[in-house]
C-alpha positions in Angstrom: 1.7 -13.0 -33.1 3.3 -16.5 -32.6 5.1 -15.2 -29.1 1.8 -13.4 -28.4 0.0 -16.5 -28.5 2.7 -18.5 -26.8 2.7 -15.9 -23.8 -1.2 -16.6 -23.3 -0.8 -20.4 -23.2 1.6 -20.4 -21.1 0.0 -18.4 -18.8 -3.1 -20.3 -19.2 -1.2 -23.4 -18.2 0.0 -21.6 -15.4 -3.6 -20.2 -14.2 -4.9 -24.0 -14.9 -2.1 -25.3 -12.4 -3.0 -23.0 -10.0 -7.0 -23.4 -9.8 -5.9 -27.1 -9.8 -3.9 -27.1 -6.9 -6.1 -24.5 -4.9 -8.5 -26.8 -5.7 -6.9 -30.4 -4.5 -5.2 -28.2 -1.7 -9.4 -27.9 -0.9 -11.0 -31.4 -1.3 -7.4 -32.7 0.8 -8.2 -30.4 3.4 -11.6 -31.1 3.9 -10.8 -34.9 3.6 -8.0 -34.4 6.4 -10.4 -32.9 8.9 -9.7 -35.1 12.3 -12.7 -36.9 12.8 -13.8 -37.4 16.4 -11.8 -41.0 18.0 -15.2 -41.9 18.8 -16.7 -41.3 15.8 -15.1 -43.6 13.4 -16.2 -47.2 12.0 -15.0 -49.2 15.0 -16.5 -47.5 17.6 -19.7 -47.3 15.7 -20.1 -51.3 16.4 -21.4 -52.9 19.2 -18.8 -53.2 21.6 -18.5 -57.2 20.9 -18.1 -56.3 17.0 -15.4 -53.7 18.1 -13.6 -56.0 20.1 -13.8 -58.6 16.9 -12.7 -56.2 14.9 -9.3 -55.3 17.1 -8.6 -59.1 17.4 -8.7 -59.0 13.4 -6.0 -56.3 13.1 -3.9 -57.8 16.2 -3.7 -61.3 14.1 -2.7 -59.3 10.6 -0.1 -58.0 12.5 1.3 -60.6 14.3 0.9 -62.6 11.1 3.5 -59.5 9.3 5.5 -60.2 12.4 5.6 -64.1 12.2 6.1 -63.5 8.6 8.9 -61.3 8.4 11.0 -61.7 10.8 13.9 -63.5 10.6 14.1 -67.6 11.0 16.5 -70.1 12.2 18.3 -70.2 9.0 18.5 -66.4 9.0 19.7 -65.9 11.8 22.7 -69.1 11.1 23.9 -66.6 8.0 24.0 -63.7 10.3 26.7 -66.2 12.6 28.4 -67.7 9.8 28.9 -64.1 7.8 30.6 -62.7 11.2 32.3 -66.2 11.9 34.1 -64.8 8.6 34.5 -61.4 8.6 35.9 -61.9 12.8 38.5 -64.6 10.9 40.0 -61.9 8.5 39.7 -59.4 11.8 41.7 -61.4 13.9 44.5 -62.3 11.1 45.2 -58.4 11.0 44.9 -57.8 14.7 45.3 -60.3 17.2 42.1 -62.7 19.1 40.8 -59.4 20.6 39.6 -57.4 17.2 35.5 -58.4 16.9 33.0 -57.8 14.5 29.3 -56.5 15.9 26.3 -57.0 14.2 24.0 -53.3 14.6 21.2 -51.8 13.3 17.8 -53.3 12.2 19.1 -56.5 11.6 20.4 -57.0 15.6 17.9 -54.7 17.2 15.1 -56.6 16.9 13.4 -54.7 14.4 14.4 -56.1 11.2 12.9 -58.3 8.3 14.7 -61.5 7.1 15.8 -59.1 4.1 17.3 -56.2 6.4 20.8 -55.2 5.3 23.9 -56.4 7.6 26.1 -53.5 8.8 28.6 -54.9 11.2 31.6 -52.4 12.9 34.8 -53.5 13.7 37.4 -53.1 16.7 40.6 -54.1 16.2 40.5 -54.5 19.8 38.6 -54.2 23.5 38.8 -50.9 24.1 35.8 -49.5 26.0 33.2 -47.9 24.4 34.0 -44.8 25.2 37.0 -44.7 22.9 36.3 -43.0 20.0 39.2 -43.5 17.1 39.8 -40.5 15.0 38.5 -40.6 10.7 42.1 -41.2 9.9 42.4 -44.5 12.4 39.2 -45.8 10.6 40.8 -45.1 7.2 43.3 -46.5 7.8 41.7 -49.7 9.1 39.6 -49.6 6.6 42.6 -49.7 4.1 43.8 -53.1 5.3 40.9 -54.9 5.5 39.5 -54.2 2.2 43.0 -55.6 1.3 42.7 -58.3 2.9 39.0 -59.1 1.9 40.4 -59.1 -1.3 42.5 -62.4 -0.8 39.3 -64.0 0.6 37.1 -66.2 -1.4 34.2 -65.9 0.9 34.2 -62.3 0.0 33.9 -60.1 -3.3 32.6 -57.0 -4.6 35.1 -55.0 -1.8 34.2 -51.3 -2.4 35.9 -49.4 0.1 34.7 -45.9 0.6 37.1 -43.9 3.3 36.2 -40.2 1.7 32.4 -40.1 2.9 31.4 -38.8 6.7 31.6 -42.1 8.1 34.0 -44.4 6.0 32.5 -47.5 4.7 33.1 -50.5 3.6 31.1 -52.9 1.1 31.1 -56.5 0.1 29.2 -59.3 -0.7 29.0 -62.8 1.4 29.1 -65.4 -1.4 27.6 -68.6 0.4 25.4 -66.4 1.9 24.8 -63.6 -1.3 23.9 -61.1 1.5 25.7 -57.4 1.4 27.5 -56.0 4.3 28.1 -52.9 5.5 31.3 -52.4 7.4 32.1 -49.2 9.8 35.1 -49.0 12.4 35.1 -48.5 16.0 31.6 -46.7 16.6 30.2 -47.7 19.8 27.2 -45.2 19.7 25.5 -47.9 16.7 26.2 -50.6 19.3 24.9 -49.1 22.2 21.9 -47.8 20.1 21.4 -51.1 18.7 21.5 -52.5 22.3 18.8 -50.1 23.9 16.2 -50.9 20.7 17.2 -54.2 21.4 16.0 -54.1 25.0 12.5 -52.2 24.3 11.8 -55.2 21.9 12.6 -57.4 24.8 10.4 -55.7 27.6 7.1 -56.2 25.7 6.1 -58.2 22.1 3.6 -55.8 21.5 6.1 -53.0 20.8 8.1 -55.4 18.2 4.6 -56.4 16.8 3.9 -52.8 16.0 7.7 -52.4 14.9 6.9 -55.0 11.9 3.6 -53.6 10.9 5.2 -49.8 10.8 8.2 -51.0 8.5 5.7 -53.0 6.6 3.3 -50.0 6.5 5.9 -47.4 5.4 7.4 -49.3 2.7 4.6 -50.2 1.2 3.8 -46.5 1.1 6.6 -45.9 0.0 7.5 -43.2 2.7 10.5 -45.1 4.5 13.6 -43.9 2.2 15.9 -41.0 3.7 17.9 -41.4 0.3 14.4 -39.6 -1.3 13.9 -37.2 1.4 12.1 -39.3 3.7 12.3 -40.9 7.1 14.5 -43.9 7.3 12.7 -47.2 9.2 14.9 -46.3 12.2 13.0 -42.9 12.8 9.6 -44.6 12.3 10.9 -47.7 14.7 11.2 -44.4 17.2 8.3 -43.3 16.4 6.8 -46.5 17.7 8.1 -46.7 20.9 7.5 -42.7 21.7 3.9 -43.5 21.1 3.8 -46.6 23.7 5.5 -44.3 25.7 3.0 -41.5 26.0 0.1 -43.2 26.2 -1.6 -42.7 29.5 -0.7 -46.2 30.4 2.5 -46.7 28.9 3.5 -49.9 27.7 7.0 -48.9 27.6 9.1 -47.2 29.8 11.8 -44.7 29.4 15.1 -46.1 30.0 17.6 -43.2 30.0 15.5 -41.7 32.8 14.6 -44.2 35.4 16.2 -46.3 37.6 20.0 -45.1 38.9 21.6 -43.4 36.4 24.9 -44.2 35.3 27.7 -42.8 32.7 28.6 -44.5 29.6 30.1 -42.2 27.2 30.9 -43.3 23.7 33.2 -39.9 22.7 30.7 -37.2 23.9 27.6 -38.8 24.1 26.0 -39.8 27.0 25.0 -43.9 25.8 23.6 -45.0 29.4 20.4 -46.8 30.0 18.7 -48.9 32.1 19.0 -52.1 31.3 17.8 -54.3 34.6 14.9 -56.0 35.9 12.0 -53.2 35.4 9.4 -54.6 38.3 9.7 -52.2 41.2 11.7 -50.0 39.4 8.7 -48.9 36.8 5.7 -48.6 38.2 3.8 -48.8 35.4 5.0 -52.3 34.7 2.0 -54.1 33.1 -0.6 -51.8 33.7 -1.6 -51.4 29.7 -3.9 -54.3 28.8 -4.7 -52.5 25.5 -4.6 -55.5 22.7 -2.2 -55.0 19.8 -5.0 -54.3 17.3 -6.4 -51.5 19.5 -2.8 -50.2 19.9 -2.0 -50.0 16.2 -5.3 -48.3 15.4 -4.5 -45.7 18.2 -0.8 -45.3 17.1 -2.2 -44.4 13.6 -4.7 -42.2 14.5 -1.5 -40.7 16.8 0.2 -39.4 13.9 -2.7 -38.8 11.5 -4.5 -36.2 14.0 -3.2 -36.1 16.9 0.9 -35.6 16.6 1.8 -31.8 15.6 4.5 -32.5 13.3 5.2 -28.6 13.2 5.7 -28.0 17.0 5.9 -30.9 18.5 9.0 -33.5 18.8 9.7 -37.5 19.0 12.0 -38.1 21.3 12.3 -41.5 23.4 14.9 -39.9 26.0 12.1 -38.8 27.9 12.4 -34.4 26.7 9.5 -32.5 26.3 7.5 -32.6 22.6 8.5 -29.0 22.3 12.4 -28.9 23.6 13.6 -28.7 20.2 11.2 -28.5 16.7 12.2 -28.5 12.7 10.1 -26.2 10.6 9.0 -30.2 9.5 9.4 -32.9 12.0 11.5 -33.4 14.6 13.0 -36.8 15.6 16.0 -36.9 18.4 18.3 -39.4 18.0 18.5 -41.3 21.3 21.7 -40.4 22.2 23.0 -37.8 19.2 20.6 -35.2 20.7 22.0 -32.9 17.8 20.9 -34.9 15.0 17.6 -34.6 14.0 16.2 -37.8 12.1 13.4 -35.6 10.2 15.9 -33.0 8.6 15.8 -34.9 5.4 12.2 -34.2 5.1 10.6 -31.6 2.9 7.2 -29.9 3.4 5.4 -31.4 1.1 7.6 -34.7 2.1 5.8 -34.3 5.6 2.4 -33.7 4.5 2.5 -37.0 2.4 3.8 -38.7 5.8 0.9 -37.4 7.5 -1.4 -38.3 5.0 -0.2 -41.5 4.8 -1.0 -42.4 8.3 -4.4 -40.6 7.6 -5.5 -42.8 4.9 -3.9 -45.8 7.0 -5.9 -45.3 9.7 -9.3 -44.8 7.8 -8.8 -48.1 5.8 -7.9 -50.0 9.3 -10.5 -48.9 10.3 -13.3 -50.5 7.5 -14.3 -54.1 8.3 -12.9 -56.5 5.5 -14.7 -58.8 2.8 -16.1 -61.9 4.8 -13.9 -65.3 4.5 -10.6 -63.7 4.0 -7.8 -65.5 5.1 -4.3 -63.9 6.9 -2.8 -63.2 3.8 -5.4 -61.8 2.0 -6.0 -59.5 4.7 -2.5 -58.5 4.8 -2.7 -57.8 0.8 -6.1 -56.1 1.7 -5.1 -53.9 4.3 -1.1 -53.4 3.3 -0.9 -53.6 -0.8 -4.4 -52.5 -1.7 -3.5 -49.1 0.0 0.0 -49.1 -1.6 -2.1 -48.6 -4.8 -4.7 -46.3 -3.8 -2.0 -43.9 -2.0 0.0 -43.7 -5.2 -3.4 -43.1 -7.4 -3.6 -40.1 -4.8 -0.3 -38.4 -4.9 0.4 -38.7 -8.3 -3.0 -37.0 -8.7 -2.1 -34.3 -6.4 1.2 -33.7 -8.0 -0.1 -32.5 -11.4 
């Protein structure tokens, strides 16, 4: 009788779990139905109340920007960690070897707290030299040694087995932690061409800021856990400034003339010059950042199929290549797909994210709040109320 009555609770348990999720599977539908862009809480003002109301979300995010970005005394670490690491560069190989700062924390994209990942050339080759794995071991191998012997450095953890050998420290002065790669000019030349959309309009590294912010708040920007790293969302960004009927960005790899810079067997060449009479479109998008950010979330919450369509800055079609999930092309590693990572029910949350995002941007705020409490308003209070959800949803 005892297994009898085990068998029917835990098929019980099983029936309750499934009425439960048909059930949440129900009121999430029915909560994610698109409403109509015009329909929403902005456009419902007067059209001086809705053009108060983008002003507010343009200042909360260029307040994250002003915020979060890195300052003067930043940015003199980032020169006197490299000033160190070049020193023990050019003791093992000559005047010529360098050490380049990539990634989030060169590309204009990063926070003050953005990890340093620098690569290292033992000397100028071009960029498209490509050393074999067993030349990067093997430089990898003499400068963790010599690291070693150097009291600005410690914690040396030198990693040669993994796809791309790595090397770790610490900066004492400095307490930041680096990560160290070896001859990959595809990371430069990426960090170069993020770089430059930054450059061509503040409104794109605005949104940048308020994305990261966005994403690690909820908790959404962590390949490690099957999610999208904040490179793919930085993407993500520009392709939807790109789109837009009156693009604020361009896209570089396809106008002007093109040239050839290979970095092994990728194609790294883009436009890099003066963009008036080269882009038409120069300037034409007078669209404030608050009224951007509100469209880019309402982009990706409704609009954006993450099952068929693709982001791809390059300037190919949504549909030229798909996952089952989400698609994201690398800018020049056209094979690897920045979404892989991500699960189904990984992309859902994503897409709910941006869906609850957009409806809380949306809402006015308390009178009398002041930047930072809008930013803990808007940014932390959904943090909370998106984990409530989700750990609802998973029971």
């Amino acid at each position: 009788m005892s297994h009898v009555a085990a068998g029917k609770r835990m098929w019980s348990s099983l029936f309750l779990q499934y009425t439960c999720s048909r059930s949440i599977a129900k009121f999430a539908t029915k909560q994610d139905e698109p409403p109509c862009k015009n329909s929403n809480a902005v456009s419902s003002r007067s059209d001086k109340e809705q053009q108060e109301h983008f002003d507010l979300l343009g200042r909360i995010c260029s307040y994250v920007f002003d915020a979060c970005k890195p300052d003067a005394e930043i940015l003199r670490k980032h020169h006197l960690v490299k000033q160190h690491l070049e020193r023990n560069c050019h003791f093992l190989w000559g005047k010529d070897a360098k050490a380049e700062l990539f990634g989030s924390a060169a590309n204009g994209f990063g926070f003050k707290s953005s990890d340093l990942d620098y690569f290292v050339q033992p000397i100028k080759l071009p960029l498209s030299s490509k050393g074999s794995k067993s030349v990067a071991v093997s430089m990898g191998n003499r400068l963790a040694k010599q690291l070693r012997q150097d009291p600005c450095f410690n914690k040396i953890m030198w990693i040669p087995h993994c796809r791309v050998p790595i090397l770790r420290c610490v900066h004492i002065s400095t307490q930041r932690e680096l990560d160290i790669t070896f001859d990959n000019g595809v990371v430069a030349r990426n960090t170069r061409l993020l770089a430059h959309y930054a450059a061509i309009d503040c409104r794109c590294q605005i949104l940048g800021f308020a994305m990261k912010l966005l994403t690690k708040m909820a908790g959404i920007a962590n390949s490690q856990h099957n999610f999208l790293s904040s490179y793919a969302y930085t993407l993500m960004v520009i392709y939807y400034l790109q789109q837009l009927k009156d693009p604020v960005l361009p896209q570089l790899q396809k106008i002007g003339q093109c040239g050839s810079i290979l970095c092994g067997v990728h194609e790294t060449w883009f436009y890099d010059g003066e963009l008036e009479g080269v882009w038409p479109e120069m300037g034409v998008n007078k669209q404030s950042v608050g009224e951007l950010w509100l469209g880019l979330l309402y982009f990706y919450a409704y609009e954006f199929d993450y099952n068929s369509h693709s982001v791809c800055i390059r300037g190919l079609s949504r549909k030229q290549l798909r996952h089952r999930h989400m698609t994201i092309y690398d800018p020049f590693e056209l094979s690897r797909n920045l979404g892989q990572p991500l699960s189904q029910n990984n992309a859902q949350h994503i897409q709910h994210v941006f869906r609850t995002a957009y409806q809380n941007f949306s809402q006015s705020p308390p009178p009398n709040m002041k930047n930072p409490e809008l930013v803990k308003h808007y940014f932390l209070a959904f943090k909370r109320s998106n984990r409530r959800f989700w750990r609802h949803e998973t029971l």
